[in-house]
C-alpha positions as CSV (number, residue, x, y, z in Angstrom):
1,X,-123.7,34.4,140.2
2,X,-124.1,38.0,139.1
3,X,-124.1,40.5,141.8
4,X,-126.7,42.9,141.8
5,X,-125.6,46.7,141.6
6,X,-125.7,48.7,144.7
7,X,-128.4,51.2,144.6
8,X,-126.7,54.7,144.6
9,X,-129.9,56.4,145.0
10,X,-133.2,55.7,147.0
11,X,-137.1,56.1,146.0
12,X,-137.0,58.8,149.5
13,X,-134.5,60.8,148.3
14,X,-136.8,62.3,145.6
15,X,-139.9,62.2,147.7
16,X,-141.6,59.3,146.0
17,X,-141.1,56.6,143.3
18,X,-138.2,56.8,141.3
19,X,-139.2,55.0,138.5
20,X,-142.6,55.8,137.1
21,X,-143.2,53.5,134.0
22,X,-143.3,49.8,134.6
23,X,-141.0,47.2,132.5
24,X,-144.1,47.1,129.9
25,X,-143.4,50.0,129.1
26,X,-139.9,49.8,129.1
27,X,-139.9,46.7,126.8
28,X,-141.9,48.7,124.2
29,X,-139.9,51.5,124.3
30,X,-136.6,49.5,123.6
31,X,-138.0,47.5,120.3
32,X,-137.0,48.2,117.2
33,X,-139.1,49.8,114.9
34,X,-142.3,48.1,114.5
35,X,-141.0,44.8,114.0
36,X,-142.9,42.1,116.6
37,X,-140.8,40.1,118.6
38,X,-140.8,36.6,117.1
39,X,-142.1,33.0,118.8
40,X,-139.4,30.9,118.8
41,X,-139.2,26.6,119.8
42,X,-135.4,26.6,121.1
43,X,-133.8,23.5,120.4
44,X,-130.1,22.0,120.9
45,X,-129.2,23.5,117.7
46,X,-129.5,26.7,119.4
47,X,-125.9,28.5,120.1
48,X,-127.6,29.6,123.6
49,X,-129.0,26.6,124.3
50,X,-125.9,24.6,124.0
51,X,-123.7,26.9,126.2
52,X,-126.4,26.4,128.8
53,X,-127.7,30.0,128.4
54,X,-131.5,29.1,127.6
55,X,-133.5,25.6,128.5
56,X,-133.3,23.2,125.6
57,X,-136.9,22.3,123.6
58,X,-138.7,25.5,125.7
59,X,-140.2,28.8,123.7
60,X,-138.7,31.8,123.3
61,X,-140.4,34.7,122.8
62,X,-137.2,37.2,121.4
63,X,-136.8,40.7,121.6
64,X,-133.9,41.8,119.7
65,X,-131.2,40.2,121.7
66,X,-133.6,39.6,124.5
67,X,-135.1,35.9,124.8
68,X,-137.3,35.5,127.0
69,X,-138.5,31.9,128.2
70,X,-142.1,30.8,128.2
71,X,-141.7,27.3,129.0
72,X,-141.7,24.1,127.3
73,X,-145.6,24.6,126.7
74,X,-147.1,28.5,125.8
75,X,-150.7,29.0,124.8
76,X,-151.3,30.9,122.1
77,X,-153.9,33.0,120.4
78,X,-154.0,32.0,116.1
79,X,-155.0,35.2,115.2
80,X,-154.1,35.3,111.4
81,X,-151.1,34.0,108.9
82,X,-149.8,35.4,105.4
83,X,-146.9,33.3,103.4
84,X,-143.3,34.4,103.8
85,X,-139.9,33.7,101.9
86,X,-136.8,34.2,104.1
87,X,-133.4,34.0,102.5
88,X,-130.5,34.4,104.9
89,X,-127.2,35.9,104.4
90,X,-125.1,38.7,105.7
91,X,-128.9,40.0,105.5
92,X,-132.1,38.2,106.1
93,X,-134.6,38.8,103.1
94,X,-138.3,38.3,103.8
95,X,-140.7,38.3,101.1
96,X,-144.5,38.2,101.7
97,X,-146.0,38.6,98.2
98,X,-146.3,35.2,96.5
99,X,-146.5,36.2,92.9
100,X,-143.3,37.8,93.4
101,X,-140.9,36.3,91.5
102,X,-138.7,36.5,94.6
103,X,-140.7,34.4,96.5
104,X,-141.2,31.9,94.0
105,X,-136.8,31.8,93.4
106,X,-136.3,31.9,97.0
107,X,-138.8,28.9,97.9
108,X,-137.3,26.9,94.7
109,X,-133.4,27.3,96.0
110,X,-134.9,26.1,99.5
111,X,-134.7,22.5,98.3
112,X,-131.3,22.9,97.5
113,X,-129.1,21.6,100.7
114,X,-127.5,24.5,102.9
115,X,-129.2,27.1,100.6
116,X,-129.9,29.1,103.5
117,X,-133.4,29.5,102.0
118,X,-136.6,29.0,103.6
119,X,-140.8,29.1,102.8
120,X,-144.1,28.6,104.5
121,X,-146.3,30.3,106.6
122,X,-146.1,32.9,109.5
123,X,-148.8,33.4,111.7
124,X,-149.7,36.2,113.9
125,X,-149.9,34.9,117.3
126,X,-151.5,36.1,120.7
127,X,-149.6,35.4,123.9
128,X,-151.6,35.9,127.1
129,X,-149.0,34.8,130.0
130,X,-147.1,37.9,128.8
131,X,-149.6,40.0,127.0
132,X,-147.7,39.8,123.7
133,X,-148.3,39.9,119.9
134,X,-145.5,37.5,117.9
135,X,-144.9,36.3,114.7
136,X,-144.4,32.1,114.1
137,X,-143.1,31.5,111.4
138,X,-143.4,27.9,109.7
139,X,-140.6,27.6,107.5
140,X,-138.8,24.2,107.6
141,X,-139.7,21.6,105.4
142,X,-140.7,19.3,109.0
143,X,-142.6,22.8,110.7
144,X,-144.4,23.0,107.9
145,X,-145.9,19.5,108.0
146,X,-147.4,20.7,111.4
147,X,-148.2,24.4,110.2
148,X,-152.2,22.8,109.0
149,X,-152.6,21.9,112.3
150,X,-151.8,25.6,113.7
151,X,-154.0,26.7,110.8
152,X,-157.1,24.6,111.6
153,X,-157.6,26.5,115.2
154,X,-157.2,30.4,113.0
155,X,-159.3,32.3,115.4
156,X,-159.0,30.1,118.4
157,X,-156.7,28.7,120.6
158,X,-154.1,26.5,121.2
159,X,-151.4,25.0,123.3
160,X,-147.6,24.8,121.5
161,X,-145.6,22.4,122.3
162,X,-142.7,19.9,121.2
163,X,-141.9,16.6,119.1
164,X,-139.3,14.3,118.5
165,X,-138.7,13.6,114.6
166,X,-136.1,11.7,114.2
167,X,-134.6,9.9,110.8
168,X,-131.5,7.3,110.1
169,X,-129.3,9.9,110.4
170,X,-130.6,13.1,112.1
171,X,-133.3,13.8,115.6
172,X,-134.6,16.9,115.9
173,X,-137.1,18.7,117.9
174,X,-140.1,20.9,115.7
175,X,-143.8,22.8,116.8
176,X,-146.4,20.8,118.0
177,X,-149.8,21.8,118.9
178,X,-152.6,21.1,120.7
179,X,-156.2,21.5,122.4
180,X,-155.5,24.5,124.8
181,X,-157.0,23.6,128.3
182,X,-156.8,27.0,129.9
183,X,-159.4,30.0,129.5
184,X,-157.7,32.7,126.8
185,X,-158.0,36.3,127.8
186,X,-158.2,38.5,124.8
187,X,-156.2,41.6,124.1
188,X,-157.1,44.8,123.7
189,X,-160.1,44.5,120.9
190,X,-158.2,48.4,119.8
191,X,-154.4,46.8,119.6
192,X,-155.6,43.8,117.7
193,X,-157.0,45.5,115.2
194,X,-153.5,47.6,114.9
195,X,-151.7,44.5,114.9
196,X,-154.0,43.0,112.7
197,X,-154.0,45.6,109.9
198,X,-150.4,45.8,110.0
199,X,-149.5,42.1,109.8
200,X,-151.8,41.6,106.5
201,X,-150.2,44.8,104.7
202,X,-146.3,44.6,105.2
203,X,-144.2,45.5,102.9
204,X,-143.1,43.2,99.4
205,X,-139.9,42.7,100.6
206,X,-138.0,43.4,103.5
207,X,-134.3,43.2,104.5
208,X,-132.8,42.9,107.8
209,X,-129.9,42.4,109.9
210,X,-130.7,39.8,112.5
211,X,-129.7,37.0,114.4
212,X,-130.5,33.7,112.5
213,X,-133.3,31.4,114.3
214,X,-132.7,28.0,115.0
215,X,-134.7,27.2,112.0
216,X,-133.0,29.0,109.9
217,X,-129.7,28.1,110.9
218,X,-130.9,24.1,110.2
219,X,-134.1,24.4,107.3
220,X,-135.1,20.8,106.9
């Protein structure tokens, strides 16, 4: 177990708090850009979840290097969705424009076996327990199958969860979801609309260095 520094310095010795801002605040400050964190199902194809780092088949909701577990179950807002090409490489490409010809070469070579290609949709997601906006994106060939259920409750609510799919030769873990049980608070009618605008206007094509998904490490 990790010891926890010693505190060199007390809230009294300045007269009063120390630290204004909460961890809100702090955790905005520290993002990158204006990328949202991402939704993430992590399964035992996950590096952290197979040195023990990060419960297997829970959510993640990931910051940068910073994965934060939700829980095997995490209701959700479905705010909105817009298509998305993702090829990975030294550098993850992510097309949004479909009549790009990008898009259309990207989602072709996804068929193609360890192409490191991927399609389908990405939604724009509410999270109350934390107070969050996410992207989920959709982009196996087995998420997708589920991606019309996520898409039937646009504007409403739902619960994620889990399944088992399992073939001759493979089992796997994708998205599941489901009737959401529990009241949803809304956010901030102001930040949705921010987040709104900005998720249906990104730009054609966009190229980052980032940390493959589980997903994207195994597109099936």
């Amino acid at each position: 177990m990790t010891e926890e520094p010693k505190a060199l310095i007390k809230a009294e010795d300045v007269g009063g708090d120390l630290v204004k801002h909460s961890d809100d605040a702090f955790q905005s400050a520290t993002q990158s850009g204006d990328y949202l964190p991402r939704l993430q199902l992590m399964t035992a194809n996950s590096d952290k979840c197979k040195g023990g780092d990060f419960p297997t088949n829970h959510y993640a909701l990931v910051r940068d290097q910073n994965f934060q577990d939700l829980g095997p179950e995490v209701d959700v807002l479905i705010v909105t969705w817009r298509p998305k090409a993702l090829e990975i490489g030294d550098e993850l490409i992510s097309v949004f424009d479909q009549t790009n010809p990008e898009f259309k070469r990207i989602q072709d070579k996804s068929f193609e076996a360890d192409s490191g290609c991927m399609f389908g949709p990405e939604f724009l997601v509410y999270i109350p327990s934390v107070q969050a906006f996410a992207t989920f994106f959709m982009g196996s060939k087995s998420s997708r199958r589920e991606a019309g259920s996520v898409k039937a409750k646009l504007q409403g609510a739902g619960t994620l969860k889990s399944k088992k799919v399992s073939t001759k030769r493979y089992t796997w873990y994708t998205p599941l979801i489901t009737a959401c049980s529990t009241p949803i608070d809304l956010p901030d009618q102001e930040e949705l609309t921010a987040e709104v605008t900005k998720f249906n206007n990104p730009p054609e094509t966009t190229i980052e260095k980032a940390e493959k998904t589980d997903e994207e490490k195994r597109a099936r």
